[in-house]
C-alpha positions in Angstrom: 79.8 -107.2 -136.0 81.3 -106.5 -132.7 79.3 -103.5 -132.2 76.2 -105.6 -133.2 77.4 -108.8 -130.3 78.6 -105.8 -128.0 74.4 -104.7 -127.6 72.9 -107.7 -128.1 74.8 -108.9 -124.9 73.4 -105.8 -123.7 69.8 -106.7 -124.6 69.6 -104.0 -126.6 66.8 -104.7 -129.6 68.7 -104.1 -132.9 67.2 -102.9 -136.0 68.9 -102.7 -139.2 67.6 -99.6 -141.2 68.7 -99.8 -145.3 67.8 -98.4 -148.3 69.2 -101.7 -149.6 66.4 -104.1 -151.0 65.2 -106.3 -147.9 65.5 -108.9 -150.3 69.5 -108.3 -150.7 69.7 -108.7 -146.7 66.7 -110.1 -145.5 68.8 -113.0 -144.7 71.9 -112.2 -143.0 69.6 -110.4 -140.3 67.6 -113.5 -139.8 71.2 -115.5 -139.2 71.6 -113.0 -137.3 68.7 -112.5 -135.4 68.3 -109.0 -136.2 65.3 -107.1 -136.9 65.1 -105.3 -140.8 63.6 -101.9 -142.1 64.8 -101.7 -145.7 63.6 -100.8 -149.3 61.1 -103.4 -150.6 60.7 -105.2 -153.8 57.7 -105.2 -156.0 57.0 -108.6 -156.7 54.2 -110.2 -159.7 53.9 -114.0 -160.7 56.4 -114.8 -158.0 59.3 -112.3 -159.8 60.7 -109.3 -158.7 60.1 -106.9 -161.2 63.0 -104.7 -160.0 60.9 -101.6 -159.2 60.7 -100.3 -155.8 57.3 -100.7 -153.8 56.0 -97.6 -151.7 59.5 -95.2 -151.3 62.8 -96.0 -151.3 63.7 -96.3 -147.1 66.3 -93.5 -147.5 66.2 -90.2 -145.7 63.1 -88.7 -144.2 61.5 -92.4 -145.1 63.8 -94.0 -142.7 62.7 -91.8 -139.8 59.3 -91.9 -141.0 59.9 -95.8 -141.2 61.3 -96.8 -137.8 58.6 -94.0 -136.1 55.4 -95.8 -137.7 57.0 -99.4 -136.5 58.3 -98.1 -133.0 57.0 -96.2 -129.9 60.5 -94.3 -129.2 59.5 -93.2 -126.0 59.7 -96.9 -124.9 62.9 -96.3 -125.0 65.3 -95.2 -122.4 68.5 -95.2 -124.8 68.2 -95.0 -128.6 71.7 -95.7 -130.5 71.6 -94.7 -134.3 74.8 -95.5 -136.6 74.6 -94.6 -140.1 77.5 -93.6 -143.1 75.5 -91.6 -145.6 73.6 -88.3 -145.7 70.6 -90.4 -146.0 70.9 -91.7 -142.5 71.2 -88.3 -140.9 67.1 -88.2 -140.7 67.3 -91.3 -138.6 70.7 -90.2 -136.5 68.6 -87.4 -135.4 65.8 -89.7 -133.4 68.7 -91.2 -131.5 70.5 -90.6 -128.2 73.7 -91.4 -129.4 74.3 -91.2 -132.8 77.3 -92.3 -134.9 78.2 -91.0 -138.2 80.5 -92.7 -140.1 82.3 -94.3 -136.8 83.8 -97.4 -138.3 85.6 -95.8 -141.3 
């Protein structure tokens, strides 16, 4: 989190990027007031059925992901921070990256 207040007072615009379900955190980045890529839900009748819909937002998918929502040449500075092999995709669009830098 004081990473996360540390940009934001920066006026960075922060995206969280998970192969969670968006439904496990969907809501701590609204408190927040963070912006969410993650694995979605299928959902029938108003139940999630538990299977994933489209692909799972891990690996290529979260490059692939963040790419098709974002321009990245908007972008003057691009800060990645990730703590799987699944995020190394994604740490390669930034201009800093950070692997595995709060453990």
């Amino acid at each position: 989190m004081t990473e996360i207040e540390k940009l934001k007072a920066a006026g960075a615009e922060i995206v969280i990027v998970s192969a969670s379900a968006e439904n496990w955190i969907q809501q701590w980045c609204r408190q927040h007031q963070l912006q969410l890529i993650a694995t979605r839900l299928e959902i029938k009748n108003d139940r999630m059925t538990g299977r994933i819909l489209g692909r799972n937002c891990y690996g290529q998918e979260k490059e692939s992901r963040i790419t098709s929502s974002y321009n990245l040449s908007q972008y003057d500075e691009i800060y990645c921070y990730g703590d799987t092999k699944g995020d190394k995709p994604m740490l390669s669009l930034a201009t800093f990256s950070f692997y595995r830098p709060f453990r």
